[in-house]
Residue frames relative to the residue before (quaternion, step in Angstrom):
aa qw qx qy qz dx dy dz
X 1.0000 0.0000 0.0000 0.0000 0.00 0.00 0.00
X 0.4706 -0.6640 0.4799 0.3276 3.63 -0.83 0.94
X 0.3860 -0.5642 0.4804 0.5495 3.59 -1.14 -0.69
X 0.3916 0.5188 -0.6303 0.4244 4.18 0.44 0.43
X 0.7896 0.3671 -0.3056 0.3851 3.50 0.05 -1.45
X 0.6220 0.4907 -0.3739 0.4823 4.31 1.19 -0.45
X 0.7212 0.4321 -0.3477 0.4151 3.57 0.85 -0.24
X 0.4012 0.5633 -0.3981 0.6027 3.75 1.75 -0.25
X 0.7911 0.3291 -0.2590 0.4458 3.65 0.07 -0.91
X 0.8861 0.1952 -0.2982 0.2964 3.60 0.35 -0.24
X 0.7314 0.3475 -0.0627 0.5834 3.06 1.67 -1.04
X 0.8300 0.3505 -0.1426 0.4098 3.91 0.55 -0.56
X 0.5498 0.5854 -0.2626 0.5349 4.01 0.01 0.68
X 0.1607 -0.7546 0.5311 0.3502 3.68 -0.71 0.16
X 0.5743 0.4535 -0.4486 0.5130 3.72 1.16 0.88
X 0.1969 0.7538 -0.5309 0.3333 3.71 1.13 0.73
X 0.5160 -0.2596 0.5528 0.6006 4.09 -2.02 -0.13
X 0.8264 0.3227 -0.3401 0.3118 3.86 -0.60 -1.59
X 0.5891 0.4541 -0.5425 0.3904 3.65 0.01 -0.45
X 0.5439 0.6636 -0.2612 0.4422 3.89 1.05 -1.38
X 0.8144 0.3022 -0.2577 0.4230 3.65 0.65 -1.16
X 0.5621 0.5975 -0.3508 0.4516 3.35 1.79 -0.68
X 0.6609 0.5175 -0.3765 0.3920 3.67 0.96 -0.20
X 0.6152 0.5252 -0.2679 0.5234 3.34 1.44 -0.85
X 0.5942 0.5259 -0.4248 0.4357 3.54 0.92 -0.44
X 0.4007 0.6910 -0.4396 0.4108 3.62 1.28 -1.21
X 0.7548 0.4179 -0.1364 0.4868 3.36 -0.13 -2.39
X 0.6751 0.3510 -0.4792 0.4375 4.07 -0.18 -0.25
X 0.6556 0.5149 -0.3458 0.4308 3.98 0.82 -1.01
X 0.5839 0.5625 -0.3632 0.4591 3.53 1.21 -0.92
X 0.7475 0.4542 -0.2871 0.3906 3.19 0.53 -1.17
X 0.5706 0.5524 -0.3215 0.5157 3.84 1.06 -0.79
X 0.8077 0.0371 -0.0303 0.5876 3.88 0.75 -0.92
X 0.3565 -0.6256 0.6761 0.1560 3.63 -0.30 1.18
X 0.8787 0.1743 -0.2143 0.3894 3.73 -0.55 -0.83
X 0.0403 -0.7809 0.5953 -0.1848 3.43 0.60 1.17
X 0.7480 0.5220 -0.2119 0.3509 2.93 0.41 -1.85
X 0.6140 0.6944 -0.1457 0.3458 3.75 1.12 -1.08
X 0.7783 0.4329 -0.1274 0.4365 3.49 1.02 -1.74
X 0.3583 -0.6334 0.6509 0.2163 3.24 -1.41 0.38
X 0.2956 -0.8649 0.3364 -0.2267 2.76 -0.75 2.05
X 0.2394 -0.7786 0.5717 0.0987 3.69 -0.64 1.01
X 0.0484 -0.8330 0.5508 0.0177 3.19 -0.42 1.01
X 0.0473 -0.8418 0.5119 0.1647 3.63 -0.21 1.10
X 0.8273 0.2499 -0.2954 0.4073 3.69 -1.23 0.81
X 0.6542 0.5689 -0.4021 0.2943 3.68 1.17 -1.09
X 0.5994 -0.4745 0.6333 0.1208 3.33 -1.81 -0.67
X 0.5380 -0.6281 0.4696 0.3089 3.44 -1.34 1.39
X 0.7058 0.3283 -0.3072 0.5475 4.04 0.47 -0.84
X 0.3533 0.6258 -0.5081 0.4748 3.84 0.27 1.13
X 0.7192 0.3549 -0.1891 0.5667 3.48 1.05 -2.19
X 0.7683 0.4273 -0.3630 0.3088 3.47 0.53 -1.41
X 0.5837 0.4549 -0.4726 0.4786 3.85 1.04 0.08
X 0.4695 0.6716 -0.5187 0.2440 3.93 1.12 -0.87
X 0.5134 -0.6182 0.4937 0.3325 3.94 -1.26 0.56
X 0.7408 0.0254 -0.0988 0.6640 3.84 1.01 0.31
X 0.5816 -0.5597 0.5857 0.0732 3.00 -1.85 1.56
X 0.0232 -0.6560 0.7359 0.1660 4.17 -0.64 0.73
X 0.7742 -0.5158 0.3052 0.2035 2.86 -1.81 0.59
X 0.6856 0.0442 0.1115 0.7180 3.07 1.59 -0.80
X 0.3205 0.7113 -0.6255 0.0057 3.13 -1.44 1.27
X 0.2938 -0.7802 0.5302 0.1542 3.81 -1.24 0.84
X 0.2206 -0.7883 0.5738 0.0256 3.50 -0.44 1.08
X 0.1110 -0.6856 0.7192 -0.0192 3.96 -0.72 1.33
X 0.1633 0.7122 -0.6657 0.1517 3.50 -0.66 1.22
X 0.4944 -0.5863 0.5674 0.2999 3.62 -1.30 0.25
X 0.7772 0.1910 -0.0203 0.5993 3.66 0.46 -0.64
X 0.4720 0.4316 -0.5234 0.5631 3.55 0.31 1.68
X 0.4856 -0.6688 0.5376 0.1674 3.31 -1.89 1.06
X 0.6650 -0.6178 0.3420 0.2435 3.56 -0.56 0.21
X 0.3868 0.7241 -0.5022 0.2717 3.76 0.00 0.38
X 0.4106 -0.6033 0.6619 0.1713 3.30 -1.57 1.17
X 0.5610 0.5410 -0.5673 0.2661 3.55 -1.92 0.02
X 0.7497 -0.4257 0.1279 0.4903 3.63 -1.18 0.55
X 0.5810 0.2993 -0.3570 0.6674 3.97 1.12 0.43
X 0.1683 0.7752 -0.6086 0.0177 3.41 -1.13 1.07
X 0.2790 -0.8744 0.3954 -0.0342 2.70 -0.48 1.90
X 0.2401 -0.7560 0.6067 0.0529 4.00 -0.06 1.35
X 0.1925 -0.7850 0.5712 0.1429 3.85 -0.83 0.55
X 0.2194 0.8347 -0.3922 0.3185 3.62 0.93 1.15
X 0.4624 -0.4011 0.6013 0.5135 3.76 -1.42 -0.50
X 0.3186 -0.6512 0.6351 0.2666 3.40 -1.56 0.29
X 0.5411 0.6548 -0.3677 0.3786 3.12 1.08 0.31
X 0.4838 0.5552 -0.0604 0.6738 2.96 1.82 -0.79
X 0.4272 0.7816 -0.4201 0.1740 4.05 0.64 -0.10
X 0.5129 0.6499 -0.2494 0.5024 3.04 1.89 -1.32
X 0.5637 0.6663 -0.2501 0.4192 3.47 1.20 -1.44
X 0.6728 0.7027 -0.0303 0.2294 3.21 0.33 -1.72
X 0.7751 0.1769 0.2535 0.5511 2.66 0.44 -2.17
X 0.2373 0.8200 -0.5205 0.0201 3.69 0.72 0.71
X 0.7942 0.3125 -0.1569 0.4970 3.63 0.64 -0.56
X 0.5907 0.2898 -0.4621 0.5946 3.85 0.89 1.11
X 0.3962 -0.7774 0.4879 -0.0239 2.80 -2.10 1.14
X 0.1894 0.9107 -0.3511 -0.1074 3.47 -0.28 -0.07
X 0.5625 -0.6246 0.3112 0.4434 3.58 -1.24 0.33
X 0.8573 -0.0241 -0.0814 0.5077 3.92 0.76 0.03
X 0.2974 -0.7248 0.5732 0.2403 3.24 -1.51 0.74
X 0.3356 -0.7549 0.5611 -0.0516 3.11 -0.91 1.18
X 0.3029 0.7130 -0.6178 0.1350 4.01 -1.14 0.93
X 0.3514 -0.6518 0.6677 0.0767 3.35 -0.82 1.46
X 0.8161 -0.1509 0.3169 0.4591 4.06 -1.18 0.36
X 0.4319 0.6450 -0.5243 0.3499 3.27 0.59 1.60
X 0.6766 0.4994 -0.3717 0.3933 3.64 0.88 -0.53
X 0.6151 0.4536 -0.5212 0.3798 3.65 0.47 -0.52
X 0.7423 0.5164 -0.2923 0.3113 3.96 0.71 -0.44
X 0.4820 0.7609 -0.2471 0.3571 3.39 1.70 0.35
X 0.6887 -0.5778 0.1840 0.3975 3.16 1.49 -0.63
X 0.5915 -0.5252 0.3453 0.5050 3.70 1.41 -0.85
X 0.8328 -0.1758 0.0451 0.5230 3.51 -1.43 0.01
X 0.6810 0.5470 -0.2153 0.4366 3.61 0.10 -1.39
X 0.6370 0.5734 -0.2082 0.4714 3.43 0.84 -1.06
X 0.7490 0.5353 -0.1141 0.3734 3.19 0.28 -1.91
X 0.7407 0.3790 -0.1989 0.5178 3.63 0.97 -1.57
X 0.5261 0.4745 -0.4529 0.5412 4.00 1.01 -0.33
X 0.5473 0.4770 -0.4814 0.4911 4.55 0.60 -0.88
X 0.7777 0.3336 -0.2326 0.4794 3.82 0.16 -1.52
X 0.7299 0.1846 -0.5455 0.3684 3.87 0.22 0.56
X 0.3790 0.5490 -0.6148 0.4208 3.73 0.88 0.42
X 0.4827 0.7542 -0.2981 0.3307 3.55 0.56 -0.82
X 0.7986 0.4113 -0.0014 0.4394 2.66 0.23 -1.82
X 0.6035 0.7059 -0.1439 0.3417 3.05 1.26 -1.64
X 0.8530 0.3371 0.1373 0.3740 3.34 0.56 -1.63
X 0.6908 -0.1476 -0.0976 0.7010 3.33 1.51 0.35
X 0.6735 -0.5014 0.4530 0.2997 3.44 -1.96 0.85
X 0.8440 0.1660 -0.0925 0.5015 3.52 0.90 -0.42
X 0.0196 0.8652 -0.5004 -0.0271 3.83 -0.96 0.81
X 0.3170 -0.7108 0.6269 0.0360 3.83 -0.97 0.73
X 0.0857 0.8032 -0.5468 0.2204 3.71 -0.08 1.72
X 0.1685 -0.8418 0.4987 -0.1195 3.15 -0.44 1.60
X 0.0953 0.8505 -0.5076 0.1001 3.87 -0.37 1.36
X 0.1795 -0.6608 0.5779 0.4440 3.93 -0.40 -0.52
X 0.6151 -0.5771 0.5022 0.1908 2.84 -1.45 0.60
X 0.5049 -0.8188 0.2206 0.1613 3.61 -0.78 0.85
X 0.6044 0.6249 -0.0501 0.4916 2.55 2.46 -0.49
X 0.2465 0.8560 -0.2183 0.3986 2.60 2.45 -0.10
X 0.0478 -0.8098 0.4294 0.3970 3.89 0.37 0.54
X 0.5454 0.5772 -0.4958 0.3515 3.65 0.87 -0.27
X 0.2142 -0.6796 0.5990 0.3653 4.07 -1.01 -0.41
X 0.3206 -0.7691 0.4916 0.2533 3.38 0.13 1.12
X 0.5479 0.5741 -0.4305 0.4299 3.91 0.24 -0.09
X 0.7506 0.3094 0.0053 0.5838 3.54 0.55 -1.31
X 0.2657 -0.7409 0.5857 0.1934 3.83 0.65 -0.49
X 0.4910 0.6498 -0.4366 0.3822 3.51 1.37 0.42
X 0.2922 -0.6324 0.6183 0.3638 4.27 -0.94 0.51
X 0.9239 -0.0048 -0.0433 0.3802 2.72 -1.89 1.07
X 0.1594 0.6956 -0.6766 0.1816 3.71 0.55 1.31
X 0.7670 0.5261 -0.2752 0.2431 3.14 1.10 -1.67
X 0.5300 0.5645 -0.4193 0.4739 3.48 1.48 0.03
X 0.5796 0.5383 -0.4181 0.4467 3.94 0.65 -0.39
X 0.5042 -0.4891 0.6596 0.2674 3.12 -1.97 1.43
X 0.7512 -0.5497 0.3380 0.1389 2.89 -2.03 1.70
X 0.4837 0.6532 -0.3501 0.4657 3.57 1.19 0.01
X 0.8270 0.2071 -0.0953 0.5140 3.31 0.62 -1.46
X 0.3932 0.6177 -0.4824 0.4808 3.49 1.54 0.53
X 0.6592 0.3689 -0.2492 0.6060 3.73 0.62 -0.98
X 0.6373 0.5461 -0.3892 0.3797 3.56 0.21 0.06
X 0.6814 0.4020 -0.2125 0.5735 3.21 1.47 -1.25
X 0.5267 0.6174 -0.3673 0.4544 3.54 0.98 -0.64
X 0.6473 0.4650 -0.3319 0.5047 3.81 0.45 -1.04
X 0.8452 0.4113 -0.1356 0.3133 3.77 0.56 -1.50
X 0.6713 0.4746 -0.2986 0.4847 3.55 1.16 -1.05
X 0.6075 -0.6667 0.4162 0.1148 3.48 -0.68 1.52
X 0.8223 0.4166 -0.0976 0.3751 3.29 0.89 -1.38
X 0.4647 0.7231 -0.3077 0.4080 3.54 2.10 0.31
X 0.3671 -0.7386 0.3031 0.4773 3.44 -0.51 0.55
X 0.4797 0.6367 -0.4552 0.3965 3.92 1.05 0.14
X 0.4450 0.7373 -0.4887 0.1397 3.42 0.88 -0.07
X 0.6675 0.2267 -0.2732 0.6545 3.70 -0.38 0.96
X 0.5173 0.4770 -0.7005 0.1193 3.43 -0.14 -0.37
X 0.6105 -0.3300 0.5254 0.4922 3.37 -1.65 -1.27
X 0.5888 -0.5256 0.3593 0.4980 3.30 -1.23 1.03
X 0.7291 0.5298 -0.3922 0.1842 3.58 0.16 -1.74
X 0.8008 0.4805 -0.1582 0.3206 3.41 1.36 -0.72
X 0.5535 0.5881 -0.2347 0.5409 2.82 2.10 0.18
X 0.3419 0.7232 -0.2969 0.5215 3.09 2.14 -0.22
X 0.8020 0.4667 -0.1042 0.3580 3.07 0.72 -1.93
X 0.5336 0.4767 -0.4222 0.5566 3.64 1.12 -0.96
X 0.8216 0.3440 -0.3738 0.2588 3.82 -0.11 -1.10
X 0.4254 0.5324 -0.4782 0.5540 3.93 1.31 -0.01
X 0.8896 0.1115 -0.2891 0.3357 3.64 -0.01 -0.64
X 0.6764 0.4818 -0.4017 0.3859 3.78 0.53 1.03
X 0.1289 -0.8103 0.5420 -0.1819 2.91 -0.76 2.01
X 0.4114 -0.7998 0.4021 0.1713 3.31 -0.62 0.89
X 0.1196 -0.7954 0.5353 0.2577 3.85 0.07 0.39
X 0.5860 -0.4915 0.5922 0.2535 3.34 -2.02 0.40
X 0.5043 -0.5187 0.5563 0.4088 3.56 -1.66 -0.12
X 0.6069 0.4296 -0.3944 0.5399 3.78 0.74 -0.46
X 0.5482 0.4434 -0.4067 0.5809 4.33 0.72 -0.23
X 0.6447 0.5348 -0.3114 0.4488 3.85 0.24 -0.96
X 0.7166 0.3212 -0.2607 0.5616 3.94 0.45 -1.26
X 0.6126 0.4986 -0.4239 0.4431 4.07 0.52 -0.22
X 0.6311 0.4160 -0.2705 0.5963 3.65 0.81 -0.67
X 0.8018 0.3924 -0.0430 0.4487 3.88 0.65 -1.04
X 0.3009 0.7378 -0.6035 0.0298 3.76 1.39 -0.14
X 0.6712 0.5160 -0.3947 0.3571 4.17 0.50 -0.73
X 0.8051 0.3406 -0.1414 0.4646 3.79 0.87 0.02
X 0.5395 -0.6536 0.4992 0.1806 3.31 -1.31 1.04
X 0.3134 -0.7570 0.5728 0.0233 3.28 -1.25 1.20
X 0.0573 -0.9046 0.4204 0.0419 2.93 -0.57 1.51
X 0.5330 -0.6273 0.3709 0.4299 4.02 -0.32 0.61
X 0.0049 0.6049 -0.7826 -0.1467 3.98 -0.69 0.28
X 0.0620 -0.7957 0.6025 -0.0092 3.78 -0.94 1.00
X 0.0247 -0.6115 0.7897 0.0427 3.92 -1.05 0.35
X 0.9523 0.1030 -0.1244 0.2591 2.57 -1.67 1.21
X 0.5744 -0.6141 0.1959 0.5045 3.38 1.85 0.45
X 0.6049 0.5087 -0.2920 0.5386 3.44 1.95 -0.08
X 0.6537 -0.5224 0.4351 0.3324 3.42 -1.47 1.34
X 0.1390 0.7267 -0.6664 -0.0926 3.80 -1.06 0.62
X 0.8007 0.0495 -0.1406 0.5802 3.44 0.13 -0.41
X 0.4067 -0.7027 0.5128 0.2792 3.18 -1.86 -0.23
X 0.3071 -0.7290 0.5968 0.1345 3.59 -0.52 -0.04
X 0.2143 0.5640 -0.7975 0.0044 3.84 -0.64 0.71
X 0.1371 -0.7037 0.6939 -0.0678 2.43 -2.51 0.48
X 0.1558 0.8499 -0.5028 0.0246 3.28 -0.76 0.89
């Protein structure tokens, strides 16, 4: 198999493994918050082709991303830190805060506890999505046990394994994605999250991501 025809099958396509797990995730979040569909919605870190692929359209959502373009209409997109949301977004409200695979890319302790009091901060209810570190796949790269390799042979694998999403990039920037993604534990996840239940996303009967909720 080439690496066009391995990235169609695992990583590119909306009949890909990831497009597949991103739909099951949908159905596990649905099932954790019935009125998803309903709430006007902070979305910290994500992206407009996330909602427009999502399996229902809320009425209202505002996306705070570092590397997004500005634009108003039922997706409002803020070009900001989400860490910084509280900052941002002083004089609108909403009914949940919402992040899909956004905390491991933020930076570490400092980082992590400023994401979980925006959280907290900004709506009565939130939906925090991470993989799990113990996970043996790295779900970013699709690579086993990358996330255990010293940062050398991380950027090494990162440049070489076809089936990451850095593939092609430029070295310097592929440098950069692997310095700033860290995987978090479930015992890291309830410190940042004591007000919310942790919920198992699993493949294959093994824990991949987590889910808190409150």
């Amino acid at each position: 198999m080439d690496v066009a025809a391995a990235r169609n099958l695992f990583v590119n396509g909306d009949r890909s493994l990831s497009a597949r797990i991103r739909l099951k995730r949908w159905e596990m979040m649905l099932k954790l918050m019935p009125d998803l569909p309903r709430m006007k919605i902070l979305d910290l870190g994500g992206t407009r082709n996330w909602w427009l692929k999502a399996p229902f359209q809320p009425p209202q959502v505002t996306i705070v991303n570092l590397d997004i373009d500005e634009q108003a209409g039922r997706l409002t997109t803020v070009r900001g830190d989400a860490c910084e949301a509280d900052r941002l977004l002083t004089d609108q409200t909403f009914d949940l805060v919402f992040s899909n695979s956004l905390i491991e890319h933020v930076g570490g302790h400092h980082a992590w506890s400023k994401l979980a009091n925006v959280a907290r901060k900004m709506a009565p209810r939130y939906l925090i999505q991470t993989p799990y570190r113990y996970f043996p796949v790295e779900p970013h790269w699709l690579l086993p046990g990358m996330q255990f390799l010293p940062l050398p042979l991380r950027y090494k694998a990162a440049i070489w394994w076809p089936l990451g999403h850095t593939w092609g990039w430029p070295k310097p920037q592929t440098l950069d994605e692997v310095l700033s993604t860290q995987l978090l534990t479930a015992t890291e996840m309830r410190r940042y999250f004591p007000d919310a239940e942790l919920h198992w996303e699993k493949f294959f009967g093994l824990p991949k991501s987590m889910i808190v909720v409150r």
